[in-house]
C-alpha positions in Angstrom: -13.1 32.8 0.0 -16.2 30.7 1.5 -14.4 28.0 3.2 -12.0 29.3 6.0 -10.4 26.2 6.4 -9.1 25.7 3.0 -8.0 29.3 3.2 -5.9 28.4 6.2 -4.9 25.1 4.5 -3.6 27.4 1.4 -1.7 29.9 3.6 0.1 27.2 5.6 0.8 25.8 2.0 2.5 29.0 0.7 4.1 29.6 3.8 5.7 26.1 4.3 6.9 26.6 0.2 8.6 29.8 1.2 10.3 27.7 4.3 8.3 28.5 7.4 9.0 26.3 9.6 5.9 27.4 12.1 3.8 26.5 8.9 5.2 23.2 8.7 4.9 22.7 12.4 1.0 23.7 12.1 0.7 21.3 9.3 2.5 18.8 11.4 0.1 19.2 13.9 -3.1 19.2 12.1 -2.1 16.1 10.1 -0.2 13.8 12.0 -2.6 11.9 13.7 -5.1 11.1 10.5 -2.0 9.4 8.7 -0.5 7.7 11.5 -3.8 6.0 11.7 -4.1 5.8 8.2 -0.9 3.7 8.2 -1.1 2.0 10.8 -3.8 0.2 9.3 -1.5 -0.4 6.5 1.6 -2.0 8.7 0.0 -2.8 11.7 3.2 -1.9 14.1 2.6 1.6 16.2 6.7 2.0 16.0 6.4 1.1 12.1 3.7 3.4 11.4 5.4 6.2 13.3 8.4 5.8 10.9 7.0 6.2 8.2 4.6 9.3 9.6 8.3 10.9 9.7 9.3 9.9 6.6 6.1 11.6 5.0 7.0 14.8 7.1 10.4 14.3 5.9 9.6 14.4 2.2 7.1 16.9 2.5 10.0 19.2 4.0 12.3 18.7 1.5 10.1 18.9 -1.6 8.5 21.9 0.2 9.9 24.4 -2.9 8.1 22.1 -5.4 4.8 21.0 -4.3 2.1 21.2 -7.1 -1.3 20.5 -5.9 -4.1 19.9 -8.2 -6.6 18.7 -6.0 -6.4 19.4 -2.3 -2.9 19.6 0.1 -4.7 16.2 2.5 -5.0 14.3 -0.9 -1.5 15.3 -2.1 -0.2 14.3 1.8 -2.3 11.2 1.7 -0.9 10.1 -2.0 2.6 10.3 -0.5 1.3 8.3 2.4 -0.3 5.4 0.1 3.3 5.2 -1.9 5.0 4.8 1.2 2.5 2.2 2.7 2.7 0.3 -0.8 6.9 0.7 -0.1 6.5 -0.8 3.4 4.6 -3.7 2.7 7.2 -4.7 -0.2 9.4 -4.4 2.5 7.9 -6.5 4.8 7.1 -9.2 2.3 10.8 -9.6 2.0 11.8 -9.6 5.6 10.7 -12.9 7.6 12.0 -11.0 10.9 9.3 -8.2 10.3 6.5 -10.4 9.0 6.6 -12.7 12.7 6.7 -9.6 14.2 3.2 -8.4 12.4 1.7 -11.7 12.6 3.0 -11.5 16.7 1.6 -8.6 17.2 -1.8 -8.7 16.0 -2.1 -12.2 17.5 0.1 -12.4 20.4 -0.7 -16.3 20.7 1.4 -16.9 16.5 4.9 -17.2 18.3 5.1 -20.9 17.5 6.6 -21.8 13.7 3.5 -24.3 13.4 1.2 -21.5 14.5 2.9 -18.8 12.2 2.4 -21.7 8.8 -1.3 -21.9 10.3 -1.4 -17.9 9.5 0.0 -18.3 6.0 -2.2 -21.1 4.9 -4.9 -19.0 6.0 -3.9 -15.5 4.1 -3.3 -18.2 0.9 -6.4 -19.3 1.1 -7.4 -15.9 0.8 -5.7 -15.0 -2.1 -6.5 -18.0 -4.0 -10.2 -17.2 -2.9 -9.1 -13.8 -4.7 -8.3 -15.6 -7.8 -11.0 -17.5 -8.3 -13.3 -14.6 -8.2 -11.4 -13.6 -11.5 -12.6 -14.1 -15.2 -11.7 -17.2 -16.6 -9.8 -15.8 -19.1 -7.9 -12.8 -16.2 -7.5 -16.1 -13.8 -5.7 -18.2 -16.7 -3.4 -15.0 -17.3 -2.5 -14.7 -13.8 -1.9 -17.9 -13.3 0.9 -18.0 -16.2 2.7 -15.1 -15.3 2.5 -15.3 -11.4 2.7 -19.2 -10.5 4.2 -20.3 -13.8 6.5 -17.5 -14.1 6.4 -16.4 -17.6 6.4 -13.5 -19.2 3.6 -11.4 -20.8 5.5 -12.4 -24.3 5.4 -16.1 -23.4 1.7 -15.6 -22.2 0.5 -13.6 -25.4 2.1 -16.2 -27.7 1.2 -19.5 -25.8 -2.5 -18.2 -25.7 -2.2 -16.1 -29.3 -3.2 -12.4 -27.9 -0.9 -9.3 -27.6 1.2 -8.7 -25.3 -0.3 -5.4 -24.7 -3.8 -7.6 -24.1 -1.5 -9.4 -21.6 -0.7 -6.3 -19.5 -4.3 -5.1 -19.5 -5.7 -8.0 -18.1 -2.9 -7.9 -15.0 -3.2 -4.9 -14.2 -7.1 -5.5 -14.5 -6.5 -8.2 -12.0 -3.7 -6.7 -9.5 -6.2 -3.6 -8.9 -9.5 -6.4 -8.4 -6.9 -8.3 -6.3 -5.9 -5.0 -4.6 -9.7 -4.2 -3.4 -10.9 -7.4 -2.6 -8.2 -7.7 0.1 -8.8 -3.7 1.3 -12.8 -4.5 1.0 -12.2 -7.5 4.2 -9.8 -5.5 5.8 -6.8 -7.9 5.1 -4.9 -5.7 3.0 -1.7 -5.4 4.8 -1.3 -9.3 5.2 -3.0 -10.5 2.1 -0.2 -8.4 0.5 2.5 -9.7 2.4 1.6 -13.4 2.1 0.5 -12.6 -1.6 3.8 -11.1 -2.8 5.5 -14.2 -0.9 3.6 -17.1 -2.1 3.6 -15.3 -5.6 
């Protein structure tokens, strides 16, 4: 094979599927660092990020016998990473406790309430900056079934499209909404503040 290190990375693979756990350990070891960075930039707490570093090892132990890669093992390992980023933040945009102690952290100085509301208008702002940047037709969509709360039936009839049509155009608009917060580096609070003020 021409490149050693995926033969390594393949042997580690078929020895962690047969239950080595000195494969595991290697993997451990050559991987742990690149996603606890990787989520950290996701969650923004050390102690958070760590958690969920051993919750990726954790998965990747027990699902050991049935791990099907069709790319490479680091894209399969960072998938599983990205779902359980995506799990956090929903997390954390349900927990006030945990959103402070973001918000505290990155900015030491948010520990008043008037300082923390400051915060939120801001990250607002940025989503409805998000919005606008949407066609008129995606921003109208949005608008329906995320402020106005109805569903992609009531939206398809009121403005005589399918449903289907509907669906396209939000999940059109979540993935533009997705990498327009990851392109200024406010993913992890956009999302937070997003999936509350939404």
């Amino acid at each position: 094979m021409d490149n050693p290190a995926l033969h390594i990375e393949l042997q580690l693979l078929d020895q962690l599927k047969k239950g080595s756990e000195t494969a595991f350990t290697e993997i451990y070891n050559r991987y742990h660092r690149g996603i606890y960075l990787y989520l950290l930039d996701f969650v923004k707490l050390p102690q958070l990020a760590e958690d969920i570093v051993h919750e990726v090892f954790m998965k990747l132990w027990e699902a050991r016998e049935r791990i099907t890669i069709t790319t490479s093992f680091s894209a399969y390992l960072y998938r599983i990473c990205h779902n359980k980023g995506i799990d956090a933040l929903k997390k954390i945009a349900k927990d006030a406790a945990l959103r402070k102690e973001i918000l505290e952290y990155t900015d030491p100085g948010l520990i008043t309430f008037e300082a923390e509301n400051k915060m939120i208008s801001h990250y607002e702002e940025i989503c409805r900056q998000a919005i606008a940047e949407l066609t008129p037709q995606r921003q109208k969509i949005f608008i329906l079934c995320k402020e106005k709360g109805k569903t992609y039936d009531e939206v398809a009839m009121e403005l005589g499209i399918s449903r289907n049509t509907v669906k396209e155009h939000m999940v059109h608009s979540l993935r533009f909404l997705r990498n327009y917060f990851a392109e200024r580096g406010q993913l992890a609070l956009a999302v937070i503040i997003f999936t509350k003020f939404f």
